[in-house]
N, C-alpha and C positions, 0 to 999 in steps of 0.2 A: 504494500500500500504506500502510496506515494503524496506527502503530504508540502506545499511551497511552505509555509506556516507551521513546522512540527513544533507544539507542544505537548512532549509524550513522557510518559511513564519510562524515566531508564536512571542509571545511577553511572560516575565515576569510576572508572578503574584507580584511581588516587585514595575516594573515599572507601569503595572497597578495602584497600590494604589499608587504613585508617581502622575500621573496624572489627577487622579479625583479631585483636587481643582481648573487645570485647563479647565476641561474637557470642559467646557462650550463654548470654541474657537473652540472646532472642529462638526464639522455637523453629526459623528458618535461617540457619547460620550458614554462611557464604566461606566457602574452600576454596575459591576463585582468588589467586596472586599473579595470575601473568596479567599484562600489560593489558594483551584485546581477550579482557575476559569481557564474557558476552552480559550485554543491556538485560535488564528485564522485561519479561510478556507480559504482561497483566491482562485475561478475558472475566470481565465481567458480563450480567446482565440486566440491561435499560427495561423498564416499566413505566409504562405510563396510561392514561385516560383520556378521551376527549383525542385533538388533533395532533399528529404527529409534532408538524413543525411549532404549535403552540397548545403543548400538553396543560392539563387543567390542574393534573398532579402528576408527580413523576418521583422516581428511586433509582439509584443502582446498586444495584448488589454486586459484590466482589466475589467471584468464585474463585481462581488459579489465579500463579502466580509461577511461570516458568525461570527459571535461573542459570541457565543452560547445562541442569544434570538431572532435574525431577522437577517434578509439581507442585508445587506448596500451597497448602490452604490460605486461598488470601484474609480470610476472613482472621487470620493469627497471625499469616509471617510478617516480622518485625513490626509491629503491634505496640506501642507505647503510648496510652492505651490505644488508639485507634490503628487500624491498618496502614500501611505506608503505601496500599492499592489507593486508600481514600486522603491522601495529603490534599491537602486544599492547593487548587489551581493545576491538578492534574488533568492530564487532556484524555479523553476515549474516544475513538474513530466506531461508530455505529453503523453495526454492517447488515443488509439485507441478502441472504444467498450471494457473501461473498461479497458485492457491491457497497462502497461507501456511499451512504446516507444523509449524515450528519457529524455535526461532534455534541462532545458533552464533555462541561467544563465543572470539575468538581469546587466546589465551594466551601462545605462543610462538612462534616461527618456524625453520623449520628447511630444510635438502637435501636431494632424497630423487633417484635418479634423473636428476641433471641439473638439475631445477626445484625451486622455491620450493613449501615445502607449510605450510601452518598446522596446528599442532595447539589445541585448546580442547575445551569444553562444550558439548554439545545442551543445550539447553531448551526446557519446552514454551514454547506463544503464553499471555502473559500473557490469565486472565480476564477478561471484561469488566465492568462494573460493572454490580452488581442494578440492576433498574429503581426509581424511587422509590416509598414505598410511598405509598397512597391513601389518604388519614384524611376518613371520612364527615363533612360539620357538622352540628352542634347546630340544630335546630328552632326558634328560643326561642315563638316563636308559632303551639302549633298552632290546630285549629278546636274552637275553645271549645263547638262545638254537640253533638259528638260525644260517647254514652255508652262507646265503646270506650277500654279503657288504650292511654295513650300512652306514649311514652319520650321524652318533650321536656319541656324546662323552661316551669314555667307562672308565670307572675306571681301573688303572693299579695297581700291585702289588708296584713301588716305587714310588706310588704319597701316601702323608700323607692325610686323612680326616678320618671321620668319615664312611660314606658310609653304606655298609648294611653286618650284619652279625659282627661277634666279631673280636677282635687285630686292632695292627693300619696300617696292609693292604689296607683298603677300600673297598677288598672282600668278598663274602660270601662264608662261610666255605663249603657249598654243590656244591659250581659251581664249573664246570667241568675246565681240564688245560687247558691252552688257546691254540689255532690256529697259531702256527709260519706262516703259510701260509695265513692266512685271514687278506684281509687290514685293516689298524685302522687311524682313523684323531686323528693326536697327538696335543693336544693344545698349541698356542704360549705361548713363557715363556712370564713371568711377567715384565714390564719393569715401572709399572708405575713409582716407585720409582725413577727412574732415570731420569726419561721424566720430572717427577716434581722438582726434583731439577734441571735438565737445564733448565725449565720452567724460574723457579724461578733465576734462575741467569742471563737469560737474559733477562727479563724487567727489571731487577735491572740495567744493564751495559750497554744496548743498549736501550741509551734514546730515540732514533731516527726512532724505529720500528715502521712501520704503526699499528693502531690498527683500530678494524671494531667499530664503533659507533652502540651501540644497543638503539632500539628503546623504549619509556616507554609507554607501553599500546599502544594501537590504536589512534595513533596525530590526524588521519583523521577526527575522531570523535568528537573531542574537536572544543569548538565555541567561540566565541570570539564578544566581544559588545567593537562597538566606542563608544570613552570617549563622556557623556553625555555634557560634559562642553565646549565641543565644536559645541554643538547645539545652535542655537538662542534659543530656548524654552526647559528648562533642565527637565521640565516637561514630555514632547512629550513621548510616549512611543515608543523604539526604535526597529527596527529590528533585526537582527541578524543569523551569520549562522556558521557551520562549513567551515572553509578555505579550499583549497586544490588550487594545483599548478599542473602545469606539462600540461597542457591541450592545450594552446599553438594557439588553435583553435582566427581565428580573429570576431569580432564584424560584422555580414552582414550588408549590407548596408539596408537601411529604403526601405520599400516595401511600395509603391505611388499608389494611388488611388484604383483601385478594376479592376484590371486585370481578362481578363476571364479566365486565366488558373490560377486565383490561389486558393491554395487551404487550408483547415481550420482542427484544431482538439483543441481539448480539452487540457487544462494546470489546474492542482493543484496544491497548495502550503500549505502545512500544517506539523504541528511539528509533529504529532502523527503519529506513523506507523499504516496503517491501511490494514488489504489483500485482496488483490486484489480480486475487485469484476466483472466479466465478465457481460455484460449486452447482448449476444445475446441469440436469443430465440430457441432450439431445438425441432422440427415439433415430434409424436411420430409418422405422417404418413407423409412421405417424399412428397405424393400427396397436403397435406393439402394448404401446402404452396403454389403451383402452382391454387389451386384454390381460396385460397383468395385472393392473388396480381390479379388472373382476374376480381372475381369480385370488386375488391376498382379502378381496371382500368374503367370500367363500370361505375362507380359511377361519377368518374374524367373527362368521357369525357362528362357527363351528365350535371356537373357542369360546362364545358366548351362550350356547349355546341357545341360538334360535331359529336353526334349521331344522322345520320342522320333521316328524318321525317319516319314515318311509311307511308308504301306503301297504296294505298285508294285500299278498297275492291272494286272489280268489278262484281257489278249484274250479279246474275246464269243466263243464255239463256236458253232455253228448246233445247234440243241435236236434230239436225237436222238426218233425216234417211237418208241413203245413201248404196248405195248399193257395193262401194268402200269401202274398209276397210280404216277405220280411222288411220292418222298418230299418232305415239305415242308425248305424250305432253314433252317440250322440260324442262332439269330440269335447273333452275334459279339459280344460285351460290349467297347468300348470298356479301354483300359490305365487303368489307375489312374495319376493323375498321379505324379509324383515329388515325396517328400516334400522339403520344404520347414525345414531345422532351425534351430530358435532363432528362428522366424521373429516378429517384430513390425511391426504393425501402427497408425500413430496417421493420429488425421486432426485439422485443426488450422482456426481462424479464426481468422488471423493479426493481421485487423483488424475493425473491426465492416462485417456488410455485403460482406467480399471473398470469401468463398467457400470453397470446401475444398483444404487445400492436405493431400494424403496424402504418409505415407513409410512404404515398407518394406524392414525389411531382413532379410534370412536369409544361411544356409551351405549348403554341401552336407556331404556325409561325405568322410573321407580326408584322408590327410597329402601336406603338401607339395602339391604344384602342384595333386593331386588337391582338394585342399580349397577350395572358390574360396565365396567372398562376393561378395555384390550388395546394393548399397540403390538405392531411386530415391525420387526425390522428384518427384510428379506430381498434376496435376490436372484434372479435368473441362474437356473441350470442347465448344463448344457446341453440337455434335451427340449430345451424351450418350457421346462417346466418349474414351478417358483421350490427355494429354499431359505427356510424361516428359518434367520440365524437368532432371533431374541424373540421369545414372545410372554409377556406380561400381561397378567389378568386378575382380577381383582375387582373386589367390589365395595360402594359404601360404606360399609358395617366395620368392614379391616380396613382400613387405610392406614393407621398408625404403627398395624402390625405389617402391613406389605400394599407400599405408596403406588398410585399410578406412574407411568412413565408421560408426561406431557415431552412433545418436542419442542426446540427453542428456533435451533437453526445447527451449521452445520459450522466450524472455526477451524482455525490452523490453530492450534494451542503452543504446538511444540517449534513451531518458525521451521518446521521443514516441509513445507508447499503439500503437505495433507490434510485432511481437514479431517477434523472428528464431528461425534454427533454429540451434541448439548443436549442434555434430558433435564428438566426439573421433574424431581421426584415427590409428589407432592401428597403429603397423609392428611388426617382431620385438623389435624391443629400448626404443623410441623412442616419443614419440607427440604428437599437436600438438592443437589445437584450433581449429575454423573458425566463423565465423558466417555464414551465408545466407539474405539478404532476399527473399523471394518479392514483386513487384510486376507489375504488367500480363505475365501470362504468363511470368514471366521468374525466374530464379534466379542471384542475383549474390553469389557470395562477399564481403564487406565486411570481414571479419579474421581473419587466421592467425595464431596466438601462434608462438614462435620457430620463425620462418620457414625458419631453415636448418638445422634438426633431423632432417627428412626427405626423401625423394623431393615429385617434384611429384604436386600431385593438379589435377582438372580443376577452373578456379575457376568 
């Protein structure tokens, strides 16, 4: 992701070796001493209600924190008290399948629920710069043969230079006498000289003239670290970002409990530019995809169980003779499946070249045990046929003992151009976050934020 403006979550190689004597005080203690020991990743995720670009409430939550050897629960690593995911004025790039979004500028930090949440600023994605514009050149020498007007400058018998052909005309001795009748663009006289010496005499005499402040390099770019020595801990290693102003935009207010309409997307924060990698998956047969969401719906309502029983075969009779012509048998229309609610549907290239990794997940109706959830996460066989590498199910009544799997989106966590799948894991009161790597056929959990929050889920 490629940012003109980065204000991002990373830290010092300096402060790094600054804080490794005290490392031992924090719960994610940094082993990194070489010189390009790597920045931090910070994935969080953004919540909010009402409009995207002007949410009515909004949170981040801090999930990981990559260090470039493991994971770290952000919602603890280096924490005094609060997360150094949530330092105030740290920058998240908000990602949609992959595509920047937005940013979100952390402000302050706070408890909501048990965990750590950030509150701050949406803003859009900084413009990118006009293209340069194209300034046509000047001709000086057209085709002196030519009766048509030109817009090029021509050389005249009483201008002095050089020019083409011999004396100091500027003419050549072969071309023809000029055209009293053909237009010619005469060039403005010279004034620089004079322009510079009143230049110069009036900043000399008029102390009072406004002058235009030019800029030194790109300020927006330039970053800036609070003084260490006003930390309780000079050790700590510090955050830091590029400033910028003008934004104006206010702090939304804290977004309370888990509303049904609200809604979730992915936050990074990291120093490195990295480009943008899109994680949706392109069908090569536009059919493909309408047949495998049917069969993983198939699968879903199997797991849920609402496919209805199979009909009991009915003993053949021996056909009775009649001398009436027999009425024709009536045709029996197949059940309408069982609807499917809240059902979503994404299909994902995780990596360039690996294939389609699908998830879906829906509910049924009804309260309590009645109400059950199912996601799975599966993929194409090589027989054209589907292979469910996760499948999660559960209902109302347990959630605390074993959480739905809701999808987020999909992230690069690890900063190596794969992208995993973000689940919240979400029970009756309680709720966790997981990330799962899809590789050669296989679905492997890689990280669960506060681990001992909920029941178990399948890793």
């Amino acid at each position: 992701m490629s940012l003109r403006n980065p204000k991002r979550l990373w830290i010092t190689a300096a402060l790094l070796a600054a804080a490794l004597p005290s490392a031992a005080q924090y719960p994610g203690q940094v082993t990194k001493t070489e010189k390009n020991a790597p920045a931090l990743r910070a994935v969080a995720v953004f919540e909010w209600t009402g409009d995207e670009a002007k949410p009515k409430a909004s949170r981040l939550i801090p999930i990981c924190i990559y260090d470039g050897q493991a994971l770290e629960d952000a919602d603890e690593y280096l924490a005094r008290p609060a997360p150094i995911a949530l330092e105030s004025e740290v920058e998240y790039q908000l990602l949609q399948d992959g595509k920047p979004v937005g940013l979100f500028d952390v402000e302050r930090a706070g408890q909501q629920m048990g965990f750590w949440i950030g509150l701050g600023r949406w803003k859009p994605l900084p413009r990118p710069k006009p293209a340069p514009t194209q300034v046509a050149k000047i001709d000086e020498y057209g085709d002196a043969q030519s009766d048509e007007p030109v817009l090029h400058r021509k050389h005249h018998a009483n201008e002095s230079g050089s020019g083409k052909g011999s004396g100091n005309s500027g003419t050549a001795s072969n071309a023809p006498p000029p055209d009293p009748d053909r237009p010619v663009l005469r060039p403005a006289p010279d004034t620089s000289t004079a322009s510079n010496s009143s230049s110069g005499s009036a900043s000399a005499d008029d102390s009072d003239r406004p002058k235009l402040k030019k800029r030194k390099g790109n300020e927006e770019d330039e970053g800036y670290v609070t003084s260490v020595a006003k930390l309780s801990d000079p050790n700590r290693p510090h955050l830091f970002r590029g400033k910028t102003a003008g934004y104006g935009a206010d702090v939304a207010p804290s977004l309370s409990g888990m509303p049904r309409e609200m809604k979730q997307m992915v936050a990074v924060s990291d120093a490195v530019d990295r480009p943008v990698h899109l994680w949706s998956y392109s069908w090569a047969n536009p059919g493909d995809e309408a047949r495998m969401k049917a069969a993983l719906e198939d699968l879903a309502r199997a797991a849920l169980g609402l496919n209805p029983p199979a009909a009991p075969v009915k003993p053949k009779t021996a056909a009775k003779t009649s001398s009436r012509s027999q009425k024709p048998a009536q045709l029996t229309l197949p059940p309408q499946p069982a609807p499917l609610l809240d059902e979503e549907f994404r299909v994902f290239e995780l990596a360039y070249g690996s294939g389609a990794t699908m998830v879906l997940s829906a509910h049924t109706a009804g309260t309590g045990a009645e109400e059950k959830f199912v996601t799975l996460i599966a993929q194409p066989d090589l027989y054209g046929g589907m292979s469910v590498l996760v499948k999660n199910v559960t209902d109302a009544a347990h959630l605390d003992d074993k959480p739905r799997m809701k999808l987020v989106d999909a992230v690069d966590a690890l900063a190596d151009n794969r992208g995993e799948l973000l689940f919240e894991l979400r029970g009756a009161t309680q709720r966790q976050f997981a990330l799962y790597r899809v590789l050669r056929g296989d679905a492997t959990r890689i990280f669960l934020s506060n681990a001992a929050a909920l029941g178990s889920v399948a890793p």
